[in-house]
C-alpha positions as CSV (number, residue, x, y, z in Angstrom):
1,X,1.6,59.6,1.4
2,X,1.6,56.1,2.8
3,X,4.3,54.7,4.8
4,X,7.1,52.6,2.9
5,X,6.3,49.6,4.9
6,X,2.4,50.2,3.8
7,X,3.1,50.7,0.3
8,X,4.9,47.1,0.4
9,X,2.3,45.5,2.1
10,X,-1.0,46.9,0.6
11,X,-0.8,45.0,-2.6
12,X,-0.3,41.6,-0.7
13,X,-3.2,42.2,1.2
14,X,-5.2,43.1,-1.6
15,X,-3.8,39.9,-3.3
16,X,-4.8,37.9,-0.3
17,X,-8.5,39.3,-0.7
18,X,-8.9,38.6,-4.2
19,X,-7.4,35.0,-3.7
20,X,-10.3,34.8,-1.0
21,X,-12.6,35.9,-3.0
22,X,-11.6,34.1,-6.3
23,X,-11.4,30.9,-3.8
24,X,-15.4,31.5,-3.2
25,X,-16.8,32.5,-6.3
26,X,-15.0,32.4,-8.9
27,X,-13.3,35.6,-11.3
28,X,-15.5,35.5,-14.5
29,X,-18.3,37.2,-13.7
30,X,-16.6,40.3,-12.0
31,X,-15.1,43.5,-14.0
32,X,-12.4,45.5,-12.2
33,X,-15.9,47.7,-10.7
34,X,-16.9,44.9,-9.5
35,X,-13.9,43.9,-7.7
36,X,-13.3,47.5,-6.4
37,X,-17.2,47.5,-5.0
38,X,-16.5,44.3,-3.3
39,X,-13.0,44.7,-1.6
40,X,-14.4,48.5,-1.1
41,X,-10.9,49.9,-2.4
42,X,-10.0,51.8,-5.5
43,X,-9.5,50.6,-9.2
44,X,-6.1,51.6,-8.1
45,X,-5.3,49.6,-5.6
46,X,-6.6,47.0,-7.9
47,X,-4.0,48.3,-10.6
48,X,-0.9,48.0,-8.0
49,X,-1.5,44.3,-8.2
50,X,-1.4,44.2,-11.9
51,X,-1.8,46.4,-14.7
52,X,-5.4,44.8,-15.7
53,X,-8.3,42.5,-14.6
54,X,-6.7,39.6,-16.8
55,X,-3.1,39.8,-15.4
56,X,-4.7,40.4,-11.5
57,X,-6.6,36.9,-12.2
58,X,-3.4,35.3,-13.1
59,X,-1.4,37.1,-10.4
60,X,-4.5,35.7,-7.8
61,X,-4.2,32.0,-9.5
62,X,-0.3,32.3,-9.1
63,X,-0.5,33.1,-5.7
64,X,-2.6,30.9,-4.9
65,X,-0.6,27.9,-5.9
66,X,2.8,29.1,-4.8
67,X,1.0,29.9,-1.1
68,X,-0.3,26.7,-1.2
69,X,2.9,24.9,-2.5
70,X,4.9,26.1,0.5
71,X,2.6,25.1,2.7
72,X,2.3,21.6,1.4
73,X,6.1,21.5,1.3
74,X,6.5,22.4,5.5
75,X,3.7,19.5,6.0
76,X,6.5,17.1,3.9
77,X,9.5,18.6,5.7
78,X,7.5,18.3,8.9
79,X,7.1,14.3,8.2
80,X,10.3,12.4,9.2
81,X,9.0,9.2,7.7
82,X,9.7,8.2,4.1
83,X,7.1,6.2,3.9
84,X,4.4,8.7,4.7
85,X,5.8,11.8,2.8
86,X,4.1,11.1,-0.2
87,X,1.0,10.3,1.1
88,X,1.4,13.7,3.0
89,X,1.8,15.6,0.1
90,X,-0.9,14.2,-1.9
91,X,-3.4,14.8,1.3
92,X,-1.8,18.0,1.9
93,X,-2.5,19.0,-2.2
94,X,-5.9,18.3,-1.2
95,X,-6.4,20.1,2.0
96,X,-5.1,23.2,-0.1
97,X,-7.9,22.4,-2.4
98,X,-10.5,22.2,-0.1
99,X,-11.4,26.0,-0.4
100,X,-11.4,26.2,-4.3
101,X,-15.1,26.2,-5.1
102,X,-16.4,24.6,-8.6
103,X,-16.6,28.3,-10.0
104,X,-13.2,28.9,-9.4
105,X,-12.1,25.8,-10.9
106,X,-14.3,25.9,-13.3
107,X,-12.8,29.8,-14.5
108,X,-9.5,28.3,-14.4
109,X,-10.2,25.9,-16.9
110,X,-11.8,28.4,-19.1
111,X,-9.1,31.1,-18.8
112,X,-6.4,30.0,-20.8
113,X,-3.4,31.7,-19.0
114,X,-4.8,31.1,-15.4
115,X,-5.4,27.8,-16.9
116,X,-1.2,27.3,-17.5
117,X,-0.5,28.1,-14.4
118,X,-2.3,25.5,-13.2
119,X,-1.2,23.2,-15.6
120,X,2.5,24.3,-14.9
121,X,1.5,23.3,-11.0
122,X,0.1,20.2,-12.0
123,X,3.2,19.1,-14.1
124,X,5.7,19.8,-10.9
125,X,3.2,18.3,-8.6
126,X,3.6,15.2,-10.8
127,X,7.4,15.4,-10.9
128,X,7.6,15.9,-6.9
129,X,5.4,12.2,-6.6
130,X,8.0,11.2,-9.0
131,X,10.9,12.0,-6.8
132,X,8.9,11.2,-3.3
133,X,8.5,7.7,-5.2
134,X,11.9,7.9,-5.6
135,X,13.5,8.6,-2.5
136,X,11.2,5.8,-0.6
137,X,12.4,3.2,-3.4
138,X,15.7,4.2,-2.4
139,X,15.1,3.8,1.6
140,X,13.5,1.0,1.4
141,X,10.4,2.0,2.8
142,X,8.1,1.9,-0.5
143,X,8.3,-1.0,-3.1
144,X,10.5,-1.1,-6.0
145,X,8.6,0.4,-9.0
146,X,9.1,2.6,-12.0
147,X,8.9,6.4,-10.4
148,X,8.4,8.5,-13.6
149,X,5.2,5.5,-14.4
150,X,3.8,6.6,-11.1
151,X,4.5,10.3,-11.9
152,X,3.0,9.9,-15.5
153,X,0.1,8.4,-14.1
154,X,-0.2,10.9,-11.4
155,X,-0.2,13.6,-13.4
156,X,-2.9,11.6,-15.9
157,X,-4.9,11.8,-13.1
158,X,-4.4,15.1,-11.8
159,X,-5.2,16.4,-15.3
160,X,-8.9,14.4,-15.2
161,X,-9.4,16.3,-11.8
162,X,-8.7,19.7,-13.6
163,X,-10.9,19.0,-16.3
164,X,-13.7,18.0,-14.3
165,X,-13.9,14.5,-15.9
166,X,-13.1,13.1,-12.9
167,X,-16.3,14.8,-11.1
168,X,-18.3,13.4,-13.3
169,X,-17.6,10.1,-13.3
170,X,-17.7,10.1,-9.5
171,X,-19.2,12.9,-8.1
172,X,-15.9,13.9,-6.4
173,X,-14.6,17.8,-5.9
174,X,-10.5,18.6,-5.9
175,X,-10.7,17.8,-2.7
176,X,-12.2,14.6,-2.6
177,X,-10.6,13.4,-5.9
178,X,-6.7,13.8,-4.3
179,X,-7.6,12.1,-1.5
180,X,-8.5,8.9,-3.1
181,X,-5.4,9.4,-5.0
182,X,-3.5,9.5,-2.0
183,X,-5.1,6.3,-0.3
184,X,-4.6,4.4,-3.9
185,X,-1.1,5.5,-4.2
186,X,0.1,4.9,-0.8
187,X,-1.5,1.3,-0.9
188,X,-0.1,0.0,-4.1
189,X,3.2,1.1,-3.2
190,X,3.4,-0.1,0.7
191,X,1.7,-2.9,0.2
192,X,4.0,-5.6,-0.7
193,X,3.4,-9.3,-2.0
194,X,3.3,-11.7,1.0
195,X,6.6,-13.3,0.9
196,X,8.0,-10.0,1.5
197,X,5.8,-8.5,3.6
198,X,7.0,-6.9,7.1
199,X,4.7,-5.5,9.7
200,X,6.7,-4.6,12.8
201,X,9.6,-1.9,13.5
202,X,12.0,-1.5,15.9
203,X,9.2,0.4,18.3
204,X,7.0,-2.7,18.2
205,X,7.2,-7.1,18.4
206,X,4.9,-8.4,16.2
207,X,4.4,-12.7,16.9
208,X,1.5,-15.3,15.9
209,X,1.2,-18.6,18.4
210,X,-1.5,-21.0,19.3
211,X,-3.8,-18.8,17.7
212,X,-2.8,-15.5,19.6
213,X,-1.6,-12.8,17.9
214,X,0.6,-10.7,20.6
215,X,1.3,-6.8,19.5
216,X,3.8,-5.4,22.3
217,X,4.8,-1.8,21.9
218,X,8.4,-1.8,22.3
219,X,9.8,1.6,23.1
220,X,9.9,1.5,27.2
221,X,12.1,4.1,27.0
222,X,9.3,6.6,26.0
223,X,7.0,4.8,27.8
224,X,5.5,2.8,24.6
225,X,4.2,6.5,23.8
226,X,3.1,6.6,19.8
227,X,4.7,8.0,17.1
228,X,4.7,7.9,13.4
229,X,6.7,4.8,12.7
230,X,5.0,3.2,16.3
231,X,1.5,3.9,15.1
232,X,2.1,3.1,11.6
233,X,3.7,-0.1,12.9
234,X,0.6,-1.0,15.3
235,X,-1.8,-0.1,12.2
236,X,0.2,-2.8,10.5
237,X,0.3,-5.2,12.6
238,X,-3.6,-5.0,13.6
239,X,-4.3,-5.4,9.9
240,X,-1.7,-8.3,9.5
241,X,-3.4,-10.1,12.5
242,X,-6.8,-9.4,10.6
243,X,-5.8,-10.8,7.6
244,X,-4.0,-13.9,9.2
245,X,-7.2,-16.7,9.4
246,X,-5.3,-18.6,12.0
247,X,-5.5,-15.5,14.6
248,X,-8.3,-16.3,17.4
249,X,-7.4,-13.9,19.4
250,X,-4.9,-10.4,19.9
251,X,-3.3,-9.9,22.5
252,X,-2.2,-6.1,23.2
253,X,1.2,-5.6,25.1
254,X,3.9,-2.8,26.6
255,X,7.0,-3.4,27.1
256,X,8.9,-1.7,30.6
257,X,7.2,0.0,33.0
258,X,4.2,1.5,31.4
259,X,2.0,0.1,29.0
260,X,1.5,2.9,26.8
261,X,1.7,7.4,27.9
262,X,-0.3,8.2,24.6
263,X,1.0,10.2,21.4
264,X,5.2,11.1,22.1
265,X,4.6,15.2,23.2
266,X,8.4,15.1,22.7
267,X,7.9,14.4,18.9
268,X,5.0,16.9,18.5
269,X,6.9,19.8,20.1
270,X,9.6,19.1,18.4
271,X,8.1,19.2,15.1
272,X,8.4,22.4,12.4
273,X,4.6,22.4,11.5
274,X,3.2,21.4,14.8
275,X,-0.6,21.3,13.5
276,X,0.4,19.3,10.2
277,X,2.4,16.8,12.1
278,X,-0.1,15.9,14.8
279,X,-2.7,15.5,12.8
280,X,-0.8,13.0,10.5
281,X,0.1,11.5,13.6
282,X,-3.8,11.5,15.2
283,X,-4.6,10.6,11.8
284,X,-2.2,7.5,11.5
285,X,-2.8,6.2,15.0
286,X,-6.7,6.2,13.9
287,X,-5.9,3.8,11.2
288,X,-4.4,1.2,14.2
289,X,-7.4,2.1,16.5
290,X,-10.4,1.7,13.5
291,X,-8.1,-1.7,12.9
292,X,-8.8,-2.8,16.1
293,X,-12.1,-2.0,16.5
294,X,-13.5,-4.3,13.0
295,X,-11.4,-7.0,14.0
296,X,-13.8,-10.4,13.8
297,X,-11.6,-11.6,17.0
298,X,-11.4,-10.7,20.6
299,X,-8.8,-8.9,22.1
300,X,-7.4,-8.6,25.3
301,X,-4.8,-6.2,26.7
302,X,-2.3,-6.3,29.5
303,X,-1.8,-3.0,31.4
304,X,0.9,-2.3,33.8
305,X,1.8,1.8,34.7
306,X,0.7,4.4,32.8
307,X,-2.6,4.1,30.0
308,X,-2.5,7.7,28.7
309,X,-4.2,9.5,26.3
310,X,-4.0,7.1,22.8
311,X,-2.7,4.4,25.3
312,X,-6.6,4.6,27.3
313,X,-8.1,4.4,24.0
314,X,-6.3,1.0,23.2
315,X,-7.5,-0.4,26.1
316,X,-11.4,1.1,25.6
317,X,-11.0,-0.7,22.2
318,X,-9.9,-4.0,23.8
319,X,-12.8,-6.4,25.1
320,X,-10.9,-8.3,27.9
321,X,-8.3,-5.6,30.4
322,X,-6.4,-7.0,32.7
323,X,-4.8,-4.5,35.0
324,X,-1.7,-4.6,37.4
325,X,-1.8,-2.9,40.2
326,X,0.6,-0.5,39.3
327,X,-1.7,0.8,36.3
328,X,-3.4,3.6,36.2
329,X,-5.5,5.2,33.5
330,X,-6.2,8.8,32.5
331,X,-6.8,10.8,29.6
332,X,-4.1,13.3,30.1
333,X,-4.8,15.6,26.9
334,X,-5.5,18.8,29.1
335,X,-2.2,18.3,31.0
336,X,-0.8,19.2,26.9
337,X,-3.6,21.5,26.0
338,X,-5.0,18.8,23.8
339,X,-7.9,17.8,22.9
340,X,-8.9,14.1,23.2
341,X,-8.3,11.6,20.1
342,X,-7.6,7.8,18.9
343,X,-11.8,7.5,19.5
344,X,-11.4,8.6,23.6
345,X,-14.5,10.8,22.9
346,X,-16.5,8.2,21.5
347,X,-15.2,5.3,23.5
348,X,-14.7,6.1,27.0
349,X,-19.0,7.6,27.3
350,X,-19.7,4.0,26.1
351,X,-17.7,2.1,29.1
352,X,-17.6,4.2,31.9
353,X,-20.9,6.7,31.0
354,X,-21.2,10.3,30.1
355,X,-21.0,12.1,33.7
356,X,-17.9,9.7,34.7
357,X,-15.8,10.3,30.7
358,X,-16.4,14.2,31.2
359,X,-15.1,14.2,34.9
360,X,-11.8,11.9,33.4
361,X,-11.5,14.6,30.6
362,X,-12.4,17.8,32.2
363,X,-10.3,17.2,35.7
364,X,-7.8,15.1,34.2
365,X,-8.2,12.7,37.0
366,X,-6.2,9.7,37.5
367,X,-7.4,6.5,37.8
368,X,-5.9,3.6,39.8
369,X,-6.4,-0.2,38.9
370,X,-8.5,-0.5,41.7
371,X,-10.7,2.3,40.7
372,X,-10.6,1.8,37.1
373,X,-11.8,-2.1,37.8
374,X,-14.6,0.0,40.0
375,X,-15.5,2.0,37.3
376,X,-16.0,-0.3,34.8
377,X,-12.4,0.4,32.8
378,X,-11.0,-3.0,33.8
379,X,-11.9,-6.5,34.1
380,X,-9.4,-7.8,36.7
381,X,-6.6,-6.4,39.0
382,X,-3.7,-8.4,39.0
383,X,0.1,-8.5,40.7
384,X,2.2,-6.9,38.3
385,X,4.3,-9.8,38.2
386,X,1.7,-11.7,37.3
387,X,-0.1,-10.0,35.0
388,X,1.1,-10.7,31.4
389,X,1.0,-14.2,32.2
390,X,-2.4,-14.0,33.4
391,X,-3.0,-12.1,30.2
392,X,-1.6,-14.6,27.7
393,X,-3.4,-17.0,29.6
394,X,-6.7,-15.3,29.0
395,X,-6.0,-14.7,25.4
396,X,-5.4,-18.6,25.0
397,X,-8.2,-19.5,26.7
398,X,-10.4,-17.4,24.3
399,X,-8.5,-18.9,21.3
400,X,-9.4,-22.1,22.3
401,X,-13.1,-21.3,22.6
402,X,-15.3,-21.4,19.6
403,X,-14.6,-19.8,16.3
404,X,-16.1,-17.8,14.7
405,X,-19.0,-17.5,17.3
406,X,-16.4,-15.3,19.9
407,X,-15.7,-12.8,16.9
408,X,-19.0,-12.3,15.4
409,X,-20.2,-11.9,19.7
410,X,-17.6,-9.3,19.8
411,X,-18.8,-7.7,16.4
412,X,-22.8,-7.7,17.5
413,X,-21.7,-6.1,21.4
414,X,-19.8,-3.5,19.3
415,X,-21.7,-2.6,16.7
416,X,-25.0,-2.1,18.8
417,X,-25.2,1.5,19.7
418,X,-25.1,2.4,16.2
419,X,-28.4,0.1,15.9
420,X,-31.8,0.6,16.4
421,X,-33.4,-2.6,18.9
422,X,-35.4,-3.8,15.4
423,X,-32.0,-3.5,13.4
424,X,-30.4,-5.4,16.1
425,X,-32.4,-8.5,16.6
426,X,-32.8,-9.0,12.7
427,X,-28.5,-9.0,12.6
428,X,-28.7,-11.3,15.7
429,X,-30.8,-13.7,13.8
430,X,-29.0,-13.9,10.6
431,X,-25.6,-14.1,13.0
432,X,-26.9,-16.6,15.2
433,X,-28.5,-18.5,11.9
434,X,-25.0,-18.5,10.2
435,X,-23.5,-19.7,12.9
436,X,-26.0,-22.9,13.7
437,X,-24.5,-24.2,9.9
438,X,-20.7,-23.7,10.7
439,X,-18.7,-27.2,11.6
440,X,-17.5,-25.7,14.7
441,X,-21.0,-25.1,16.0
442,X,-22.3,-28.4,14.7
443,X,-19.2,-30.4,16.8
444,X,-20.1,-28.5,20.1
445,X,-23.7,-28.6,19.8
446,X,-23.3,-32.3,19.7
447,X,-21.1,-32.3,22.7
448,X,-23.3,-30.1,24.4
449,X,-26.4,-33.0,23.9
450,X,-24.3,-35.6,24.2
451,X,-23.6,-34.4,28.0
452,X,-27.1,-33.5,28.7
453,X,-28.0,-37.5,27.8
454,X,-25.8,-38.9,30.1
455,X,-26.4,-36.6,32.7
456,X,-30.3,-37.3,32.4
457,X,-29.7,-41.3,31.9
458,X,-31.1,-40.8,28.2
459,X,-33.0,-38.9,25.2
460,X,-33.6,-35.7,26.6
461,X,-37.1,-35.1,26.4
């Protein structure tokens, strides 16, 4: 006779296999032989799960969504930010459906009660974005709209999914299809008009002058390190900066000591799902870094102390570094058992070469201004006194120089290595074409004659 502890387990271990197995293939097409030849167990143990195949599929299809339910639920406990739990849980729905294959979903359909159960799913799913919506109206973080609208409409959508109408009119699985439904939620409802739009926190000072944008972290207490509201802030500002067409130029700031000691470990450890909060937290500080990277405008950044982990990868991003020479730059992900992210793996080969990014990564080496302007990572080494001056002074300069040809320079430079040489010199030439016909190009081209006639006493010939 089995153990007591055994005989409790056995049937959720069989569960778990079926729910694997539904997951990959779907239920229809087995009988209860079948299922017995593939778990290699006994109709029995089949049997302690339910009573028959029709009530194990349901049992599987329940347990499915009620394991996946809690797990979506830690991922929205796990997210301090109002703002961000509803986009969690409509990512997090998805993640869970990443495994269902288009057999399974299509049986579910088909089977009317495995079918209720998910409809019974989709209906709470609907009424949880209904009260998410609800509780971010209510702090202020989401704009003012009719929840149970958004819920209906939610649910609409979520019901298109299940039918597979959605698929067919875009080609997207589960997966996919809550995705997009995140990103469109989350946008219509944090976007706000422009009289009321906001774009900095209290982490971060967000200010526009003489065509300079200047983005300065503003936690010096934690080193400027990143997170959630920081790096949702710095994604806002980026994109507020791209969408302003009096920027010229950003200029990229920390307050205090260091300019920025990467993603806040603190917050990480801290956190109840460890995994699902870094990753929204890698995930949101991408959004600020991918910002950064299509801006159509230079941008510099001013680095004294520490450039850590996400904090190097705002300064690989930037075009123009200046350093003081207190900085120093490494990617300290081993020192967390971490692996590199905000781009470091993709950037830092590009500036400073293969042999030199895997020593930075691999030793966790640190870097000092002197070395990093050595290596590449810097263009100038300045007092630290001195330095954000020198920086604002650098940004300005830039501003003043000519628009748009110093943003579309910067977007050709950056956009190379993922060009062939043919690709390249027929962009240059369409660039370079475009802009020959802007005003700005016209006035200094006739500036630029104009001092080569008077230098040569006449026409040039």
């Amino acid at each position: 006779m089995p153990s007591p502890d055994r005989s409790r387990t056995r049937p959720e271990e069989t569960l778990a296999q079926l729910r694997e197995l539904f997951l990959a293939e779907g239920f229809a097409s087995f009988n209860i032989g079948d299922l017995a030849e593939r778990l290699r167990c006994s109709r029995t143990t089949l049997y302690a799960v339910a009573p028959s195949k029709e009530q194990i599929v349901v049992a599987v299809v329940r347990s499915f969504f009620k394991t996946a339910t809690e797990r979506i639920e830690a991922r929205v406990a796990a997210s301090g930010d109002p703002a961000r739990q509803l986009a969690v849980y409509l990512e997090a729905v998805a993640a869970e459906l990443q495994p269902a294959s288009a057999a399974f979903l299509a049986d579910v359909a088909a089977f009317g009660p495995a079918n209720e159960v998910y409809q019974e799913n989709t209906r709470f799913a609907a009424e949880r974005v209904r009260s998410l919506v609800a509780e971010g109206v209510r702090a202020g973080v989401l704009r003012s709209v009719h929840a149970p609208f958004v819920g209906a409409a939610v649910a609409e959508v979520m019901n298109s999914i299940q039918r597979g109408a959605l698929q067919s009119a875009t080609g997207f699985d589960a997966a996919q299809a809550y995705r997009h439904l995140a990103d469109l939620v989350l946008a219509g409802l944090t976007t706000a008009p422009a009289d009321e739009r906001t774009v900095t926190g209290g982490a971060l000072r967000y200010e526009v002058a003489g065509g300079v944008a200047t983005i300065e972290l503003d936690r010096p207490e934690h080193s400027n390190a990143l997170d959630l509201p920081t790096a949702r802030a710095l994604g806002d500002a980026v994109e507020a900066a791209a969408a302003d067409p009096g920027v010229r130029c950003v200029l990229l700031l920390g307050r205090g000591r260091n300019f920025c000691a990467g993603g806040d470990v603190t917050a990480m450890h801290g956190a109840a799902d460890r995994a699902g909060y870094v990753l929204e937290l890698a995930t949101t500080a991408h959004r600020a870094v991918l910002a950064l990277a299509g801006l159509e405008v230079p941008v510099v950044a001013a680095v004294q102390g520490a450039a850590a982990g996400a904090g190097l990868a705002l300064t690989l991003v930037a075009d123009v570094v200046l350093a003081g020479e207190s900085a120093t730059f490494l990617t300290a992900y081993a020192q967390a058992g971490l692996t590199p992210d905000c781009g470091t793996s993709w950037l830092l080969p590009q500036v400073v070469g293969l042999r030199r990014a895997l020593t930075l990564t691999l030793t966790d080496r640190r870097l000092t201004a002197a070395e990093a302007a050595d290596w590449g990572l810097v263009t100038g080494v300045h007092p630290d006194d001195e330095l954000t001056e020198a920086a604002r002074q650098a940004a300005a300069r830039i501003a003043a120089g000519p628009f748009p040809a110093l943003g579309r320079t910067r977007r050709l430079l950056r956009d190379a290595p993922a060009r062939s040489l043919a690709d390249q010199l027929g962009v240059e030439a369409a660039t370079i074409a475009e802009a020959a016909a802007s005003a700005a190009a016209g006035a200094r081209l006739d500036a630029f004659v104009n001092g080569k006639r008077k230098e040569k006493g006449g026409n040039p010939r």
